[in-house]
C-alpha positions in Angstrom: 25.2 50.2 96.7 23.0 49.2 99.9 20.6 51.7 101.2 23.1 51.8 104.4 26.1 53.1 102.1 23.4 55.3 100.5 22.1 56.8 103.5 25.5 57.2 104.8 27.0 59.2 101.8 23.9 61.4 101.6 24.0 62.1 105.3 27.5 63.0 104.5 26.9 65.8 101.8 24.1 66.9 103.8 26.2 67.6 106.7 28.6 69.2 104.4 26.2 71.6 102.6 25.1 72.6 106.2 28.5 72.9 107.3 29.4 75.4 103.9 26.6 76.9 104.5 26.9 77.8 108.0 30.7 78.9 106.8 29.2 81.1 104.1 26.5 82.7 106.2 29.1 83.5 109.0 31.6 84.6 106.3 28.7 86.8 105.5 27.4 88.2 109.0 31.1 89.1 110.3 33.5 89.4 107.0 31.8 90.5 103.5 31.9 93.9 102.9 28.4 95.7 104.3 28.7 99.7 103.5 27.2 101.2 100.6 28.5 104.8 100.9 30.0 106.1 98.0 33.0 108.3 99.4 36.2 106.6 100.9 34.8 107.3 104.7 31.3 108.4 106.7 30.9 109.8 109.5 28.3 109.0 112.1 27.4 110.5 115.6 26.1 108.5 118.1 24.4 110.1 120.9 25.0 109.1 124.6 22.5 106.2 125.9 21.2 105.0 121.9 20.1 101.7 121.9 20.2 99.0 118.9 17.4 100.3 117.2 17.8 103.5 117.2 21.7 102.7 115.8 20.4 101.1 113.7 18.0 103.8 112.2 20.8 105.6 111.7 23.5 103.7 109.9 20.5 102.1 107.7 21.6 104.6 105.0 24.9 103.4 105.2 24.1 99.7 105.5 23.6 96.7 102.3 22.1 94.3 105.3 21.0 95.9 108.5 20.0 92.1 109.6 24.2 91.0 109.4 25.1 94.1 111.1 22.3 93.1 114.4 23.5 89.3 114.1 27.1 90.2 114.5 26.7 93.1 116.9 24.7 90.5 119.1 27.5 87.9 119.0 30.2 90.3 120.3 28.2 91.9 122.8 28.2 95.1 121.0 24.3 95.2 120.9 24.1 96.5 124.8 27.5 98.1 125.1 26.7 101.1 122.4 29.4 103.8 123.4 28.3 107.3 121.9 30.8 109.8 119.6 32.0 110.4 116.3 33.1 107.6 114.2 34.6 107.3 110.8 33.2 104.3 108.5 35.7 102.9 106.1 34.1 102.3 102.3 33.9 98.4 102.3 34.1 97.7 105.8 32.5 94.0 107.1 30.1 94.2 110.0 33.3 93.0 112.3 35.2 95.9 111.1 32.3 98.6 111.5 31.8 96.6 115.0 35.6 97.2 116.0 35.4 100.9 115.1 32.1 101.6 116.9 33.7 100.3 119.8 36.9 101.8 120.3 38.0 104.1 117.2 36.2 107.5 118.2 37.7 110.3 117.0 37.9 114.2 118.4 36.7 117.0 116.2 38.2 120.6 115.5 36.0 123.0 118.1 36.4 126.6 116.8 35.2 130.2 118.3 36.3 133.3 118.4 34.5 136.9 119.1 31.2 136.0 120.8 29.6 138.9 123.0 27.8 136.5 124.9 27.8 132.9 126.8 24.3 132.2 125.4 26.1 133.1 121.6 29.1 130.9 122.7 26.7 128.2 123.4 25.1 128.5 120.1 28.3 127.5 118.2 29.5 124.7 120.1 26.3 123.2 120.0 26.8 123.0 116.6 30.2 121.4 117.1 29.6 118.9 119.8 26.6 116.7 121.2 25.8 119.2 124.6 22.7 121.7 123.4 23.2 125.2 123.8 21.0 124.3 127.1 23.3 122.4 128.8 26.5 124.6 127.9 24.5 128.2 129.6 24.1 125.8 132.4 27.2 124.8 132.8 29.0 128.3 132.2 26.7 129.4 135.0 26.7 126.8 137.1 27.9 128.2 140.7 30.0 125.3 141.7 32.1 125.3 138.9 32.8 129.2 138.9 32.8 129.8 143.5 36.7 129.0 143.1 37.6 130.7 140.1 37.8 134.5 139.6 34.6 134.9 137.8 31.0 135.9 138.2 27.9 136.8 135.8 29.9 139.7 134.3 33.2 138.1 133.5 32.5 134.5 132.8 33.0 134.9 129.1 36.4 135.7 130.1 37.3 132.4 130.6 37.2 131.3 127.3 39.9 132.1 125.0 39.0 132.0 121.2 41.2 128.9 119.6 40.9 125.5 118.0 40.4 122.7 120.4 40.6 118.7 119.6 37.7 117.3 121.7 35.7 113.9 121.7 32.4 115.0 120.1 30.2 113.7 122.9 32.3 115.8 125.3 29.7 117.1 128.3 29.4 120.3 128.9 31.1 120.0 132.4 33.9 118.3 130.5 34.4 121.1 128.4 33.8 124.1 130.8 36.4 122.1 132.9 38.9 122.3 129.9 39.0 125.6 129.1 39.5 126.4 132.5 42.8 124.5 132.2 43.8 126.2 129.1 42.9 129.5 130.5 45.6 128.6 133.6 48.0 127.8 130.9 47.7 131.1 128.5 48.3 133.2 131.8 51.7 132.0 132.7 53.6 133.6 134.8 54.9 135.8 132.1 51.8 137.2 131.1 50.8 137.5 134.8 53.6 139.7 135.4 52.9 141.7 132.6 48.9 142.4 134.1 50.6 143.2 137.4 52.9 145.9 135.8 50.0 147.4 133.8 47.8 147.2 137.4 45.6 145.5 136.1 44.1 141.8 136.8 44.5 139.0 133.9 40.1 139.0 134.1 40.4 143.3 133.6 43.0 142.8 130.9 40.6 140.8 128.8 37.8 142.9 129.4 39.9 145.9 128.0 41.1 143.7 125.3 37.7 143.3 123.8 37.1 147.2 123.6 40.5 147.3 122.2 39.0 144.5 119.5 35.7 146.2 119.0 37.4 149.6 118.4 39.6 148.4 115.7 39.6 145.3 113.3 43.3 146.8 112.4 45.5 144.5 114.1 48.4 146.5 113.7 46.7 149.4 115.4 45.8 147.3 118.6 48.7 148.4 120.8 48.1 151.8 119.8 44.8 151.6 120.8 45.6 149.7 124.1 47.9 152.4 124.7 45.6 155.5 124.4 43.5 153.2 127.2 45.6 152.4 129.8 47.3 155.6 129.5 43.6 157.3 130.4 43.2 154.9 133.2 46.7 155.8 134.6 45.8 159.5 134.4 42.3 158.8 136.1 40.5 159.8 133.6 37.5 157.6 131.7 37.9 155.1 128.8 34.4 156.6 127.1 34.7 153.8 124.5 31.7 153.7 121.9 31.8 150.0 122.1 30.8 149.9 125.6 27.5 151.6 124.8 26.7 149.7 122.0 27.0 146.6 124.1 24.7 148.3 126.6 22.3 149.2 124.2 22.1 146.1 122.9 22.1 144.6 126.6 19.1 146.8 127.5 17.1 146.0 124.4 18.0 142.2 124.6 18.6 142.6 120.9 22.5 141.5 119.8 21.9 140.9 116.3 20.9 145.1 115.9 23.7 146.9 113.7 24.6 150.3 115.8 27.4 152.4 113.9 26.8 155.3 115.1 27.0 156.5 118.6 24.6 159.3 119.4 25.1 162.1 122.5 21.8 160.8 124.1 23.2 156.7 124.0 25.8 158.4 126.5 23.4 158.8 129.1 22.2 155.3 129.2 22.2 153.6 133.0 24.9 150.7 132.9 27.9 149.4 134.0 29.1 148.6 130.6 28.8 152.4 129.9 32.2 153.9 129.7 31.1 157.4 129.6 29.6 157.2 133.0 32.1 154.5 134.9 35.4 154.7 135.4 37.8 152.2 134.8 37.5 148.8 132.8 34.0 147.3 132.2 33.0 144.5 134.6 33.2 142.2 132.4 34.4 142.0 128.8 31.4 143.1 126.2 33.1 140.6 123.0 35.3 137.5 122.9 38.9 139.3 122.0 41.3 137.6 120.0 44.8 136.5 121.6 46.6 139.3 120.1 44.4 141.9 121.6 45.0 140.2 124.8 48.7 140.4 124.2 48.1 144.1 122.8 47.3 145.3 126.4 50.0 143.6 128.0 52.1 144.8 125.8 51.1 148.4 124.4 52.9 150.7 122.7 54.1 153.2 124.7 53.3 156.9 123.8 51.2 159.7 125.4 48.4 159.6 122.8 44.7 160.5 125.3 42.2 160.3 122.5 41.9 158.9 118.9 38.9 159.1 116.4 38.3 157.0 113.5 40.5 158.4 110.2 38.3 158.9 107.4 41.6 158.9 105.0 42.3 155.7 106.1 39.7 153.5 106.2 39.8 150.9 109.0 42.5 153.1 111.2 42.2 155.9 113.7 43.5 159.2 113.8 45.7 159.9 117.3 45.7 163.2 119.3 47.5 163.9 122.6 45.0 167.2 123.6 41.6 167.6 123.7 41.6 170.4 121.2 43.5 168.0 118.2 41.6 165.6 119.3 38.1 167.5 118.3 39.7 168.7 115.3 39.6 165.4 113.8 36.4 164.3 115.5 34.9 167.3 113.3 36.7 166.0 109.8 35.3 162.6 111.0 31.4 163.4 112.0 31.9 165.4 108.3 32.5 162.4 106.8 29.7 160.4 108.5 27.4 162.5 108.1 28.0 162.6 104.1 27.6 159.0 104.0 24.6 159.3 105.7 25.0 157.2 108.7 22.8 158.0 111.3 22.2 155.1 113.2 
């Protein structure tokens, strides 16, 4: 064999080493599996405007070779096009597969609330749902622009959010989402329900603020258009709701302090200088003091109808109330029921 022949079958299996190899190491970078998680799936949460590194920081855990996953995200443009949100990572997965679902496959997440007293607490919990900070949701509850067309101020905003389960994308904004619920709050109050507020004289804003004293004064949901009832027929009749729950709220309003546990009301609480208080105001607070659920919504719209002025809660029947229609039935069973708190010892 000449040294021509030689050279030439030597060039030849040097090209095609290169050549496999170049084969193998883009089989590698784009199609051999690169996860190491045990489970079937993981989930990661990219936050708006991360860059490669950082990505990569994160899904290092998650990663055999973080140096194929950078190679491959370069090559189809992924590296500088990061879009933020929750993704699912399938066990196995090559870099081009992880590449495809980080760039298109984000998925929504189950948002769930119910019974907050405040905005700042309804902040709280879907910051711990979705990427906005509890910061950026107070902002945007409050935020004038949003709320100068709607029927809602300072004392009423919390209205606007009914307690559900929503599907959102994770890296909603807090805009986004304060936009939303303002379209699901236009679609609970059909025209139905709207009707319904206008028979009772009352505004869909004032039903849900009656709602959530109807919800604070009983955890009986059976009871709830009972309860309503005895409210709206005190309101008809011109006379004051004087609901405990209202005070509590201002007492904890005034002290700035909504984690305190009040149970009992005392005579000198009554007193106490705010609109919330129901002893001293007339009419429905200005805004609703808890989150109520959709039934107690519904429970005021659609009451039971009776001529029941005054209940107290029913020692007998733990959880319930006992009814009265006068004032003197009415403080017969307030005395069987400060008896019984006063035996348990509950003074505060």
């Amino acid at each position: 064999m000449n040294n021509r022949r030689r050279i030439l079958i030597l060039s030849t299996l040097l090209g095609a080493a290169i050549g496999l190899f170049f084969v193998f190491k883009f089989y590698q970078v784009f199609f051999q599996s690169n996860t190491r998680f045990e489970e079937q799936t993981q989930a990661v949460y990219i936050k708006k405007n991360t860059d490669l590194q950082s990505l990569i920081r994160q899904l290092n855990p998650y990663l055999i070779s973080t140096e194929n996953f950078v190679l491959a995200a370069q090559k189809k443009g992924y590296a500088t096009r990061i879009k933020s949100g929750k993704y699912e990572l399938k066990k196995g997965s090559s870099n081009n597969d992880l590449i495809n679902t980080l760039r298109s496959q984000s998925k929504t997440v189950k948002v769930r609330f119910n019974n907050q007293e405040r905005l700042e607490d309804l902040a709280g919990r879907l910051a711990q749902q979705l990427a906005p900070d509890s910061l950026d949701f107070v902002m945007a509850f409050k935020d004038h622009d949003f709320l100068h067309d709607k029927p809602f101020d300072t004392y009423n905003a919390l209205a606007m959010y009914l307690p559900n389960t929503y599907d959102f994308f994770w890296d909603t904004t807090a805009a986004e989402f304060c936009a939303r619920m303002w379209n699901e709050y236009q679609r609970f109050w059909n025209d139905e329900r709207r009707a319904k507020a206008d028979k009772i004289g009352l505004t869909p804003e004032q039903v849900i603020a009656l709602a959530a004293v109807v919800q604070k004064e009983t955890i009986k949901k059976d009871e709830r258009k009972r309860v309503a009832g005895v409210y709206l027929n005190r309101i008809n009749r011109g006379m004051k709701l004087q609901a405990d729950p209202t005070v509590i709220y201002a007492l904890k309003l005034k002290e700035n302090n909504f984690d305190t546990l009040i149970k009992r009301v005392l005579y000198k609480d009554l007193n106490i200088q705010s609109p919330y208080n129901t002893y001293r105001y007339a009419g429905v607070p200005p805004g609703p003091i808890t989150m109520p659920d959709l039934d107690a919504i519904d429970a005021v719209l659609d009451p039971e109808q009776h001529s029941f002025l005054y209940f107290v809660a029913d020692p007998s029947k733990p959880g319930y109330h006992a009814f009265a229609k006068t004032l003197g039935a009415h403080n017969r069973n307030k005395r069987s029921y400060v008896k019984w708190i006063n035996s348990q010892k509950i003074y505060r």
